[in-house]
C-alpha positions as CSV (number, residue, x, y, z in Angstrom):
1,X,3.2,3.9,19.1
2,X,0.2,6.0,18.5
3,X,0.7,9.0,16.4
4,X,-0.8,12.3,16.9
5,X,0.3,14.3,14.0
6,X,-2.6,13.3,11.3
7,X,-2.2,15.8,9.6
8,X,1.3,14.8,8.6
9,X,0.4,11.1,8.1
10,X,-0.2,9.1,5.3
11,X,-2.5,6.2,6.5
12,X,-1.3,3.8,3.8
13,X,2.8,4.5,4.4
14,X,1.8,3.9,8.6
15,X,-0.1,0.7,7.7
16,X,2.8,-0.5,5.5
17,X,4.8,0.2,8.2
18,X,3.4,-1.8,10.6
19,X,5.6,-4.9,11.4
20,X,2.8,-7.6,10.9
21,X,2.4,-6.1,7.4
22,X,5.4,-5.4,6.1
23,X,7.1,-8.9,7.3
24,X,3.9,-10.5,5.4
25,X,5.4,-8.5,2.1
26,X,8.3,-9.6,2.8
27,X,7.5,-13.1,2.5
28,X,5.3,-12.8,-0.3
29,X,7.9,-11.1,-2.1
30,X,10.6,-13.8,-1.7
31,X,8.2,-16.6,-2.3
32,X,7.1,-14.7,-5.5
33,X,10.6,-14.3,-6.5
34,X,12.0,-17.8,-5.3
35,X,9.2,-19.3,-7.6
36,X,10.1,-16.9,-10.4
37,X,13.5,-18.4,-10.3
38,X,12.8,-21.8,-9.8
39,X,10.0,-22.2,-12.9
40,X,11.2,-20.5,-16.2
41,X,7.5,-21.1,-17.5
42,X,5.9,-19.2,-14.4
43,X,9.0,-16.5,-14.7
44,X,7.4,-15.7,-18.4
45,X,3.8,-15.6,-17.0
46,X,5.1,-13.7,-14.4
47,X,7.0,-11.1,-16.7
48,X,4.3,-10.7,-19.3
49,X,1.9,-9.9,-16.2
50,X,3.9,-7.5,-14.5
51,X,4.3,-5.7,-18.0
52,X,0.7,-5.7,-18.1
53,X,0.3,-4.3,-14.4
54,X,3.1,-1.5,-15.5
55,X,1.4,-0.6,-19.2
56,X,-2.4,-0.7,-17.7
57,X,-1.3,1.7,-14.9
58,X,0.9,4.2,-16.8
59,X,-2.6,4.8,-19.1
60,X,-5.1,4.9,-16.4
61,X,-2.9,7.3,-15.2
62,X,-2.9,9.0,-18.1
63,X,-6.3,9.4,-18.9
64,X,-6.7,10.3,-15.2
65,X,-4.5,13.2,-15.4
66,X,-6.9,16.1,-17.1
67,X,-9.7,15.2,-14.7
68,X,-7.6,14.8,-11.6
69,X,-6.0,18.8,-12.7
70,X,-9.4,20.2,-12.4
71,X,-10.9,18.6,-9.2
72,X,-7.0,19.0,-7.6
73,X,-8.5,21.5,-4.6
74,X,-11.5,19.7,-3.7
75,X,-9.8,16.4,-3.6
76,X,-7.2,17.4,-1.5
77,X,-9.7,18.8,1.0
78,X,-11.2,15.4,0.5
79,X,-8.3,13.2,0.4
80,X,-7.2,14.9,3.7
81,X,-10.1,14.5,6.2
82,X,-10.3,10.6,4.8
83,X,-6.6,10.2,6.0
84,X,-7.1,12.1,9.1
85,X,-10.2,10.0,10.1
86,X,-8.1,6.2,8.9
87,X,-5.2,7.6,10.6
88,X,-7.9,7.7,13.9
89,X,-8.9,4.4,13.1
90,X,-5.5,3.2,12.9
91,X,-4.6,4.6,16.3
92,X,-8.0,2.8,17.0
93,X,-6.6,-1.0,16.0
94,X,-3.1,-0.6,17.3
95,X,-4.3,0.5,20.9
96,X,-6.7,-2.4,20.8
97,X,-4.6,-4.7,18.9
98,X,-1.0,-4.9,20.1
99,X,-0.3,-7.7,17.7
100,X,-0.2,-5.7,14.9
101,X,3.1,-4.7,16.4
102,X,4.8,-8.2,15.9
103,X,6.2,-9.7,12.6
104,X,3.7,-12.9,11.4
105,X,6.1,-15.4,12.8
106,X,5.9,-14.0,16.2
């Protein structure tokens, strides 16, 4: 269904939502875990990576923080009209592209 409330809207939360998406996550995610539990070598690689992942965005993050307090009100304004116009090209690709509609295995 195409949405008309953009202002709302949060163009990456509607695109996750999207069935063909969110059923490729799925899979991902249990192939990621099924090999996770299946190779104890790859579950270490796999553990030290997603520490790295966690560590590496907790101190972007943190050095982000000062910068992102003092340009708060003009990237809102920012951040706002670039979800309002992907929201309108969202509407865009699901009116032209009903598949997007269907999980990957359909």
């Amino acid at each position: 269904p195409i949405s008309t409330h953009h202002a709302q809207e949060n163009v990456l939360q509607r695109v996750l939502q999207l069935p063909v998406v969110s059923s490729t996550c799925q899979t991902l995610q249990r192939k990621y875990s099924s090999t996770k539990e299946s190779h104890p070598l790859m579950a270490s690689v796999c553990e030290v990576y997603e520490r790295g992942v966690q560590g590496a965005g907790a101190l972007a993050m943190w050095g982000m923080e000062p910068v992102v307090r003092r340009l708060e009100p003009q990237c809102e304004s920012a951040v706002a009209v670039a979800n309002n116009l992907a929201c309108r090209g969202l509407d865009h690709l699901e009116e032209k592209i009903p598949a997007l509609q269907y999980p990957v295995d359909k």
